[in-house]
N, C-alpha and C positions, 0 to 999 in steps of 0.2 A: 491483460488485465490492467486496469488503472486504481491506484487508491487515492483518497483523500485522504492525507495526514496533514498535522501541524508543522509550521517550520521550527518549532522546538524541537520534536520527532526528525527531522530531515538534521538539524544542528548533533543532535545527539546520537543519530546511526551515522554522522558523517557522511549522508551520502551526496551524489550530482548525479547528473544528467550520465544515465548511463553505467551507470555501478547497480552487478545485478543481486538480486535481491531472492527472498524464497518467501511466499505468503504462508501466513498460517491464521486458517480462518476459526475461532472458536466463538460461534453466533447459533442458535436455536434458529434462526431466518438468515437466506443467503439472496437477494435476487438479482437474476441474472436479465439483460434487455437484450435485443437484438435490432441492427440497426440502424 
């Protein structure tokens, strides 16, 4: 899975390259591509 988040978001969960994560998606639409 890849996200787009802000580098405010990345400052404030602390994270890098490699620090694992757990998504939680709460969206009425989700879409998914292939490819």
């Amino acid at each position: 899975m890849t996200a787009a988040i802000t580098k405010d978001a990345v400052d404030d969960l602390g994270l890098t390259v490699g620090t694992p994560v757990t998504a939680l998606v709460k969206s009425t639409e989700v879409s998914l591509a292939v490819g």
